[in-house]
C-alpha positions, 0 to 999 in steps of 0.5 A: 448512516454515520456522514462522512466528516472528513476524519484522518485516512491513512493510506500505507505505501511500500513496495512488496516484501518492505515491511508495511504489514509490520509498520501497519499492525503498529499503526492498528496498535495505535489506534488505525482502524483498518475495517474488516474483512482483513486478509487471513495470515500465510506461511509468507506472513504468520502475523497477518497481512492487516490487508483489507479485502474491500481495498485488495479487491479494487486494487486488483480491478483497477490494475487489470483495467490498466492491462497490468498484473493484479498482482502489480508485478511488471516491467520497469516501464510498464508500471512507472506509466501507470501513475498516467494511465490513472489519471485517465481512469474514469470512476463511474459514480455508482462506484463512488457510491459503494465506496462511500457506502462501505467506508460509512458502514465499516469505519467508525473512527476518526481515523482510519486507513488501508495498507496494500502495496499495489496503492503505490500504483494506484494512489492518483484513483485513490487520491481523487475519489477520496477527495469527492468523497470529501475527504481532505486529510489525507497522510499517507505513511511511505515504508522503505526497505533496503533492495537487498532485502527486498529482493532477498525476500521476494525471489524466496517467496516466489521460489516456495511456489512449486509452479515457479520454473523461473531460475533464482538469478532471473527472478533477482533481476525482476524484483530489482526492476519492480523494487526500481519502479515502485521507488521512482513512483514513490519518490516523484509522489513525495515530492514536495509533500509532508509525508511520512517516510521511514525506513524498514531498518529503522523500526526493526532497530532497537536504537531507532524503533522507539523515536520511529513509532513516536514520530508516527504517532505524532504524524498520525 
């Protein structure tokens, strides 16, 4: 098996419906491993997710440990305290242990990555297993999107689901509160530190994108 030997991990970090697929399929043209298996594109995505189901899945435990949709969905106060509750969050070492073993069997290059938007709520875990797995360069990527646009595109997914009961006015409410919170995190985790933050609007301008893409190419 190939030892770890600390190459580059670039975690994407963006709210639901941001633009992280679009930033994270560049980042792949770029030379991001993002491993296998990746999630099959929708109708919500016809480009695809370029989500790994590896890290998907995780996500998903670690949000049901802390009593939270897996989805990352929630009240304001209820997903601005998971950060803590993270910290709280003890990963047992034959864990550590799968996901060395994955990353060794699945990542050959000297640098790789994963894009889920419910890392933001995460990312305390991530950061610390990494860090015992010995992991040091670790650049995380943070997208932003306009909450007009995120809510827009968020209440239309929810409504393409013929299960959904919830009146257009309320789910605008609670795509808000979402966007509030996964932003609050993001801004408290950028603090002081050299990230890369863009926004949405700039890659999808055609003044802008060009400069945006160089700027992540040199980040990376």
């Amino acid at each position: 098996a190939r030892k770890l030997n600390s190459p580059i991990v670039v975690p994407v970090l963006g709210m639901h419906r941001s633009g992280t697929s679009m930033l994270t399929g560049a980042l792949r043209l770029l030379g991001l491993d993002l491993g296998t298996p990746l999630l099959e594109p929708t109708p919500d995505n016809p480009e695809g997710y370029w989500e790994n189901a590896f890290f998907v899945r995780i996500n998903a435990e670690l949000l049901r440990t802390m009593q939270c949709d897996e989805d990352g969905f929630g009240p304001y106060p209820m997903l601005t305290k998971l950060p803590k509750l993270c910290e709280r969050i003890i990963v047992e070492p034959y864990k550590v242990a799968k996901l060395r073993t994955f990353i060794e069997a699945t990542f050959s290059s000297s640098v790789w990555g994963w894009k889920d938007p419910r890392t933001v709520l995460t990312f305390d875990v991530w950061q610390r297993v990494l860090m015992e797995l010995g992991f040091r360069d670790v650049r995380p990527v943070v997208l932003v999107r306009h909450p007009a646009g995120v809510v827009r595109s968020l209440v239309q997914r929810v409504q393409r689901n013929p299960a959904n009961k919830i009146p257009a006015d309320q789910l605008a409410a609670m795509a808000t509160e979402i966007w509030l919170a996964y932003h609050q995190i993001l801004w408290q985790r950028c603090l002081d530190q050299n990230w890369f933050v863009g926004t949405y609007e700039s890659f999808v301008d055609r003044q802008s994108a060009k400069s945006e893409l160089i700027r992540l190419a040199e980040y990376c």
